[in-house]
C-alpha positions in Angstrom: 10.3 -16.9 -115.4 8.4 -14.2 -113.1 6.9 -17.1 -110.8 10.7 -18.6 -110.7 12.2 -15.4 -109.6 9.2 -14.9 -107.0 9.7 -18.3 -105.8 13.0 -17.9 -105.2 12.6 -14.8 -103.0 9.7 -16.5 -101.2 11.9 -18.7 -100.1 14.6 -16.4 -99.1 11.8 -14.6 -97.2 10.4 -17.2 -95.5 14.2 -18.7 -94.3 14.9 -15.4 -93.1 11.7 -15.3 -90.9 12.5 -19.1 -89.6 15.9 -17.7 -88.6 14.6 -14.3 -87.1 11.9 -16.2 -85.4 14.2 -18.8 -83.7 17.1 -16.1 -82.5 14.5 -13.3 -81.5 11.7 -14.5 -81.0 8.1 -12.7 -81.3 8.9 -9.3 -79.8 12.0 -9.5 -82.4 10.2 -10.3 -85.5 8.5 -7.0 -84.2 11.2 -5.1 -83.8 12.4 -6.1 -87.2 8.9 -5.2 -88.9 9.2 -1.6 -87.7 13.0 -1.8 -89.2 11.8 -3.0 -92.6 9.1 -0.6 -92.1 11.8 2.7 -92.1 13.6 0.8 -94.6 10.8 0.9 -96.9 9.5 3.9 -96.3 13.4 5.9 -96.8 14.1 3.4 -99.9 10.1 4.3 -101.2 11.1 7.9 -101.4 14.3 7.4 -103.0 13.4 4.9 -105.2 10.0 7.3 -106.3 12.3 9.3 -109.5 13.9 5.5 -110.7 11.0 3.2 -110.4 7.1 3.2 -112.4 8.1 6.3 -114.5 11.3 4.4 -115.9 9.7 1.8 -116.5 7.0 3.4 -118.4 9.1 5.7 -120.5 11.5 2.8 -121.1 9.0 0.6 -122.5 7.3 3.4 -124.6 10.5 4.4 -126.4 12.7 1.7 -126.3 12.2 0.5 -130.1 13.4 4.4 -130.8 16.7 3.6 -129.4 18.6 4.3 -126.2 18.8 7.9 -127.1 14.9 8.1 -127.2 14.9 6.9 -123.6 17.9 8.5 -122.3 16.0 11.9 -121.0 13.7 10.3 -119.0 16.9 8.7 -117.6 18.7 12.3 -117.1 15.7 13.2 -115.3 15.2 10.2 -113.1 19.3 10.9 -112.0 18.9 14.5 -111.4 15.7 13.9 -109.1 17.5 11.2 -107.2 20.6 13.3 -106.4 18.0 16.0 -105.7 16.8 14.0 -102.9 20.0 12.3 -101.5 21.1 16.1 -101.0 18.1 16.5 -99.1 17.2 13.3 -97.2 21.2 12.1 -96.0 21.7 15.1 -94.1 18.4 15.7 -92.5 17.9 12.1 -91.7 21.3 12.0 -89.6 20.3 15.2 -87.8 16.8 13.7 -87.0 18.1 9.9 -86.7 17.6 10.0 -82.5 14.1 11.4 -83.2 13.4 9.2 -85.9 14.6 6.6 -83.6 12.5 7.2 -80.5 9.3 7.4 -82.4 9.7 4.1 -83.9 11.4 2.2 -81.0 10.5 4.1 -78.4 13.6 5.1 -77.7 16.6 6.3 -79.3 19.1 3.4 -78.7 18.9 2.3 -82.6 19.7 5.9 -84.5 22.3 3.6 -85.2 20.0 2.1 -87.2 18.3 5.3 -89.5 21.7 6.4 -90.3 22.6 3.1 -91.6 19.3 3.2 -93.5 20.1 6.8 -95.0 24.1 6.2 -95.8 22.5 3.0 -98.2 19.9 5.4 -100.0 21.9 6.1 -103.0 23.0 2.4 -103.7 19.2 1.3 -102.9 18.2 4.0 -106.0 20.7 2.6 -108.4 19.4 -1.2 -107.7 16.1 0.2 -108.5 17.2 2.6 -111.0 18.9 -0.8 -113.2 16.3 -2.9 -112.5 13.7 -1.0 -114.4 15.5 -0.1 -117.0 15.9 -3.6 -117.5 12.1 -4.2 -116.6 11.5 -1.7 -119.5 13.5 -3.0 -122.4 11.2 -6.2 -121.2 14.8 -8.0 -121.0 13.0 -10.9 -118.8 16.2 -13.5 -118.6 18.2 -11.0 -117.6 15.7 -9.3 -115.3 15.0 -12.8 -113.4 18.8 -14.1 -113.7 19.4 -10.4 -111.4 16.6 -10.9 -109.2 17.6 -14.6 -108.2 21.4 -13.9 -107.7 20.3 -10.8 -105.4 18.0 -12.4 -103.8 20.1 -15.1 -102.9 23.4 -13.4 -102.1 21.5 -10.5 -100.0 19.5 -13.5 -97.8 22.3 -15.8 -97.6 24.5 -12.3 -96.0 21.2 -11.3 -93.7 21.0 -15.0 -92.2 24.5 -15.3 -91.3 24.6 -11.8 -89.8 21.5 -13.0 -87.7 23.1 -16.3 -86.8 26.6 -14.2 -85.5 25.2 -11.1 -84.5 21.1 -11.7 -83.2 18.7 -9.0 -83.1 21.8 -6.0 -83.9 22.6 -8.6 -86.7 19.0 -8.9 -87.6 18.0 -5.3 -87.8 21.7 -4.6 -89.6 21.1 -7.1 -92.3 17.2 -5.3 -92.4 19.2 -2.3 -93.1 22.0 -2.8 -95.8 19.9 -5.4 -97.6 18.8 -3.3 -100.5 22.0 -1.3 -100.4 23.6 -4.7 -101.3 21.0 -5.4 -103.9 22.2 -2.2 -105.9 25.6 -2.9 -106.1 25.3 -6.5 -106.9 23.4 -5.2 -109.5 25.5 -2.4 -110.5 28.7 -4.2 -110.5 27.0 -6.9 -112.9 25.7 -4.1 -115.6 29.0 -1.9 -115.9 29.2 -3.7 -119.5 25.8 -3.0 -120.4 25.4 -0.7 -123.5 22.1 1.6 -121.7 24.9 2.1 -118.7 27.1 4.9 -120.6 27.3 7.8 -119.1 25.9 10.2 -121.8 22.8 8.6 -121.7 22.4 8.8 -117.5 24.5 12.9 -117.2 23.6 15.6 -118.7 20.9 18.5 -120.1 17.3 17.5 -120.0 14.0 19.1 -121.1 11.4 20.4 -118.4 9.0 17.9 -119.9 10.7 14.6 -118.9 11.5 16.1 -115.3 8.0 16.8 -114.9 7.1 13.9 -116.2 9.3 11.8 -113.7 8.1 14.2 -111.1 4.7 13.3 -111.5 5.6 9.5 -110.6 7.8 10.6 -107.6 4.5 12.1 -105.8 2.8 8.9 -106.8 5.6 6.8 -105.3 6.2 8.9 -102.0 2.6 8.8 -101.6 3.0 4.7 -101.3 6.5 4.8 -100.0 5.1 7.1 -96.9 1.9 6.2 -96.4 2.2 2.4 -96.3 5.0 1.7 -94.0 3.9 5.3 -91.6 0.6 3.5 -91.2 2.1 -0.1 -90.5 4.7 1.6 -87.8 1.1 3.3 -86.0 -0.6 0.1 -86.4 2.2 -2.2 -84.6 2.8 1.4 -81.7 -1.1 0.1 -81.2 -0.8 -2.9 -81.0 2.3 -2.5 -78.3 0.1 -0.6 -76.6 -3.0 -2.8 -76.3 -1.3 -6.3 -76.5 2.2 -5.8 -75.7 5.7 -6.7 -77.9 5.1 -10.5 -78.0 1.3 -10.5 -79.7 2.4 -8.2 -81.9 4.9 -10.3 -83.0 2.6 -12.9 -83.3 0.4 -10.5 -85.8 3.8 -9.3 -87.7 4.3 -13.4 -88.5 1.0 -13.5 -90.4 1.3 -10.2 -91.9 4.9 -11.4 -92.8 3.4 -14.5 -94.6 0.9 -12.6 -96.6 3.7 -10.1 -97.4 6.0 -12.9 -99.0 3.5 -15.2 -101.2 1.5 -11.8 -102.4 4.9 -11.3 -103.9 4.0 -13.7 -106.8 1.4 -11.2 -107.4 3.0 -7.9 -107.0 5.7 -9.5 -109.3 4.0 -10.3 -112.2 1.9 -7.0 -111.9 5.1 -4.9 -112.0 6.5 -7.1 -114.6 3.8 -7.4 -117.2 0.7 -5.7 -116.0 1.9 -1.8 -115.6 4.1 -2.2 -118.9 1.2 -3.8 -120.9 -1.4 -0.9 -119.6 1.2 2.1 -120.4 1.1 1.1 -123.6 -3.2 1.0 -124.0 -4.8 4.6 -124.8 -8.4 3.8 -124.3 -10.0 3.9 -120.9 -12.5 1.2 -122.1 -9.7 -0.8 -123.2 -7.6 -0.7 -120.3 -11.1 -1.7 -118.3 -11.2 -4.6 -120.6 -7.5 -5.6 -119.7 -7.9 -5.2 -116.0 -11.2 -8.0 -116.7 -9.3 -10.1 -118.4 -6.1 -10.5 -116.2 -8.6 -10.5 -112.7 -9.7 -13.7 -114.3 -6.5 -15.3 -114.2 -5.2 -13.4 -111.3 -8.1 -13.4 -108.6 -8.3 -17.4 -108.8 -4.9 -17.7 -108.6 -4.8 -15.4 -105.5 -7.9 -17.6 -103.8 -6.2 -20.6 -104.6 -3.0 -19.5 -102.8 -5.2 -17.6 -99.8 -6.8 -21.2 -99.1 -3.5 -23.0 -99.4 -2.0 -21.0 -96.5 -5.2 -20.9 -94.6 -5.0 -25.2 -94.5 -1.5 -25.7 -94.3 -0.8 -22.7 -91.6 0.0 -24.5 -88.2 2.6 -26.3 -90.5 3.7 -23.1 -91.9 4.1 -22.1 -88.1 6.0 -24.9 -87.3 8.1 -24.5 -89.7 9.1 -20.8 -90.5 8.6 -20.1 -86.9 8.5 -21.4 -83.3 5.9 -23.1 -81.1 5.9 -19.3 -79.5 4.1 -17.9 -82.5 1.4 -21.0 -81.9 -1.6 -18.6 -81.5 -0.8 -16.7 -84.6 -3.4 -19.4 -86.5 -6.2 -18.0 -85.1 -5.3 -14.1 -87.1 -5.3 -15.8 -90.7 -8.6 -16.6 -91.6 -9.8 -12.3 -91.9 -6.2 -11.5 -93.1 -6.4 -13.7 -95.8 -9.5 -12.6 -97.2 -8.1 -9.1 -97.0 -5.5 -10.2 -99.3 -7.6 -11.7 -101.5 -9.5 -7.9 -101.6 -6.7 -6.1 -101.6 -5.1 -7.9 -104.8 -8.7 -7.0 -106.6 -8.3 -3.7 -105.9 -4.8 -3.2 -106.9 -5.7 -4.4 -110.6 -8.1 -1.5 -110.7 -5.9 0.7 -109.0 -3.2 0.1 -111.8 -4.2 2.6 -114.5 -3.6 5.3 -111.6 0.3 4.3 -112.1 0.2 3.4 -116.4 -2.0 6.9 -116.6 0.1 9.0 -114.6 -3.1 10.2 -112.5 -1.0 11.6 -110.0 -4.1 13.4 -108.0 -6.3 10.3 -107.7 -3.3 8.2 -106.1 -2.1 10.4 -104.3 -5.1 10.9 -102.6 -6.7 7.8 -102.3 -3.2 6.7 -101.0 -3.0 9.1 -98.4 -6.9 8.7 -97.1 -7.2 4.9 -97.3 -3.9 4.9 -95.3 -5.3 7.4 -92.6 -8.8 5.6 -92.4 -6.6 2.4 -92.1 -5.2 3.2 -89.1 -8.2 4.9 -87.5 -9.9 1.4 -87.8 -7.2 0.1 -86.5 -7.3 1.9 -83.4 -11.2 1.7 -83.4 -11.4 -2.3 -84.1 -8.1 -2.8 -81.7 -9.3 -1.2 -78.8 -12.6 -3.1 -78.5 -11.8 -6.6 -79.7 -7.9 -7.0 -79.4 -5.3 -8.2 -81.7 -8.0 -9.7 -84.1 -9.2 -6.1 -84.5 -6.0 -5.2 -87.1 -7.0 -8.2 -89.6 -11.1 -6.9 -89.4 -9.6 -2.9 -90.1 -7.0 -4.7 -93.1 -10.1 -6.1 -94.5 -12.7 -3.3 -94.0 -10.2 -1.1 -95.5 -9.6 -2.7 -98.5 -13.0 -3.8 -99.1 -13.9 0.3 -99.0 -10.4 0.8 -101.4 -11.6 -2.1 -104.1 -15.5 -0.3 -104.3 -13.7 3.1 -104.9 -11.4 2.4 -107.8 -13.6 -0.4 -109.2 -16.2 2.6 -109.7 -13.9 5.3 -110.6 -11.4 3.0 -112.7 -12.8 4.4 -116.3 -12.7 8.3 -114.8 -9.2 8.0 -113.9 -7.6 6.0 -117.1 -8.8 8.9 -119.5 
C-alpha cells in the first residue's frame, strides 16, 4: 500500500517536472528548485512539533486510548502556534531580504509571503497525517496520500499551463498548504480530531519531549534545503542558470523515486524502531531491513541509470540533453545516502537529539564546502562527486556510532 501511494506521487512528480520543463525550461526548473527549496525549509520548521515525535508517541500509547496520546498532541499544538507567532510576522518583514538572497533579487517576496501565510495549514496536513501514521491506520493513511497527491498536482499543472513560471513557483508555494486542508476537511469526523484532546493543559514532560524532536527536525528542515539553495548560488555562479537547471533535473529524479524509500522508512521503519529498547536489537533491525532495502535501492539506481535519456525525453526536453552525463556519480550517492539513513534512524526512534543535530548541521556544512571545492575545479560534475563524498563520510560515521547513539 506504501509502494502504491509512493507510486502515485512519483508520478505526480515526475508530470509536474515534464510540464515545468516544457513551459520554463532549464533556468526555470532552477528557479523552481530554490522555491521548493524555501518551501521546505519554512514548512521543515513548522512541521518539526507535528511530525517524528507524533508519530512516535502515537504509536507508543495508542493501545492506552486517545487520552493516553492526547498530551503529546496538546504539546505538539502549543509548539506550532508558538512558532507561527514567531515565523509569520518576521518572515513578511524579512520577505525582500529573504528574496534577494535566494533569487538574487527581490522581485519574488511575493513569493516568501505566500510561503509563510500557508505555514499553519502546511502543520495541520502534517499534524493529521501522523497521527494517522501513528495509529498505523495504513488504508486510510494511503487513501489521504493518493487523493492529495492527486488533487494538489493536478491544481500545480494547470496553474503552470495558465500562468508559466509565476504559475509554477505559485503552485510550488500553496502546494502543501492545499495538502492540509484536503486533509483536514476529510478528518473533521474523525474521533482523535475533538478538540479536548488537541486544546488544553499539558505537562512539562510531553513539551519537552516534543521539543526535543523540533531541534531534530529544524536541524533537517534548515540544514538541507540552506545547503541545496548555496549549492545551486554556486552553481549559477560557475555554470550559469541553464546548467544548473540541467543538474536540478537529475537531482529532481533522484528526489522523486528515493521517495519509495523515504516512504516506507517513515511509514514502517521509525514506528517499528521506537518501539525496540535494546541498542543491539535495533542494530539487528537496521541489518535486517538494509537487506531488503539496499538491493531494492541498487536495483532502482541501475534502472534510471539505463533507461535515463528516455527518462529525459520524456519528463523533460531535448534542452536538458546533457543532463545524462551527471547520473552515473549521483546515483551512487543515492545508493550511499539510503545506507546511511537506515543507520541514521535510531537518532530519530531514540530521541538523540545532540548526535542529529550535529551531524546534521556539519555534514550539511562540509557538503557545501565540497561543493564549492569540487565545483570550482571540475565544473558542474563537481556537485554529484561532493553528494557522494559526503555521504560516503555520513554512512562511515553513523554506521560506527549507530550502537552509541541508540542507548
Amino acid at each position: 500500500m506504501t509502494g502504491l501511494l509512493t507510486l502515485v506521487k512519483m508520478v505526480m512528480g515526475f508530470v509536474i517536472a515534464k510540464v515545468v520543463a516544457v513551459y520554463t525550461g532549464p533556468s526555470g526548473m532552477a528557479l523552481l528548485g530554490q522555491v521548493q527549496s524555501l518551501v521546505n525549509g519554512f514548512n521543515g520548521v513548522i512541521n518539526s512539533p507535528v511530525n517524528n515525535g507524533i508519530i512516535r508517541y502515537t504509536s507508543e500509547n495508542k493501545e492506552y486510548g486517545f487520552n493516553a496520546c492526547s498530551p503529546w498532541w496538546k504539546a505538539s499544538f502549543q509548539w506550532v502556534m508558538l512558532l507561527c507567532l514567531i515565523m509569520i510576522p518576521l518572515g513578511l518583514i524579512f520577505s525582500e531580504s529573504i528574496s534577494e538572497w535566494i533569487f538574487g533579487n527581490a522581485d519574488y517576496k511575493w513569493i516568501v509571503s505566500a510561503v509563510i501565510i500557508c505555514l499553519p495549514f502546511t502543520a495541520i496536513g502534517t499534524l493529521i497525517t501522523s497521527v494517522i501514521n501513528g495509529q498505523q491506520l495504513y488504508r486510510r493513511y494511503v487513501a489521504l496520500g493518493m487523493a492529495s497527491a492527486i488533487i494538489s498536482g493536478l491544481l500545480m499543472i494547470v496553474m503552470i499551463i495558465y500562468a508559466d513560471l509565476n504559475g509554477a513557483l505559485l503552485a510550488a508555494t500553496i502546494q502543501s498548504a492545499i495538502v492540509g486542508i484536503i486533509l483536514l476537511l476529510s478528518s473533521l469526523r474523525q474521533p482523535w480530531i475533538r478538540l479536548k484532546y488537541w486544546w488544553g493543559r499539558t505537562g512539562n514532560k510531553e513539551r519537552k519531549d516534543i521539543g526535543g524532536y523540533i531541534l531534530m527536525a529544524m536541524a533537517t528542515a534548515l540544514t538541507l534545503p540552506i545547503s541545496l539553495i548555496l549549492i545551486r548560488n554556486i552553481l549559477v555562479d560557475h555554470v550559469g542558470w541553464i546548467v544548473t537547471g540541467q543538474w536540478q533535473a537529475v537531482w529532481k529524479i533522484s528526489e522523486v523515486y528515493l521517495g519509495v524509500i523515504t516512504m516506507a522508512l517513515g511509514v514502517y521503519f521509525l514506528p517499528r524502531l521506537s518501539t525496540i529498547d535494546s541498542a543491539t536489537e535495533i542494530k539487528n533491525e537496521i541489518n535486517n531491513t538494509a537487506i531488503v532495502i539496499i538491493p531494492i535501492v541498487t536495483l532502482l539506481a541501475v534502472l534510471v541509470y539505463l533507461t535515463r535519456d528516455i527518462a529525459i525525453s520524456i519528463l523533460f526536453t531535448k534542452e536538458f540533453s546533457p543532463a545524462r552525463d551527471l547520473f552515473f556519480i549521483q546515483l551512487l550517492g543515492d545508493v550511499v545516502k539510503v545506507a546511511s539513513w537506515l543507520y541514521a534512524y535510531p537518532m530519530l526512534s531514540r530521541k538523540a537529539t545532540k548526535w542529529f543535530v550535529g551531524t546534521e548541521v556539519i555534514f550539511s556544512i562540509s557538503w557545501v564546502v565540497f561543493t564549492l571545492i569540487f565545483v570550482s575545479k571540475i565544473g558542474v560534475h563537481g556537485a554529484n562527486y561532493a553528494y557522494l563524498f559526503n555521504y560516503i563520510l555520513y554512512f562511515l560515521f553513523v554506521f560506527c556510532n549507530v550502537k552509541r547513539f541508540s542507548r
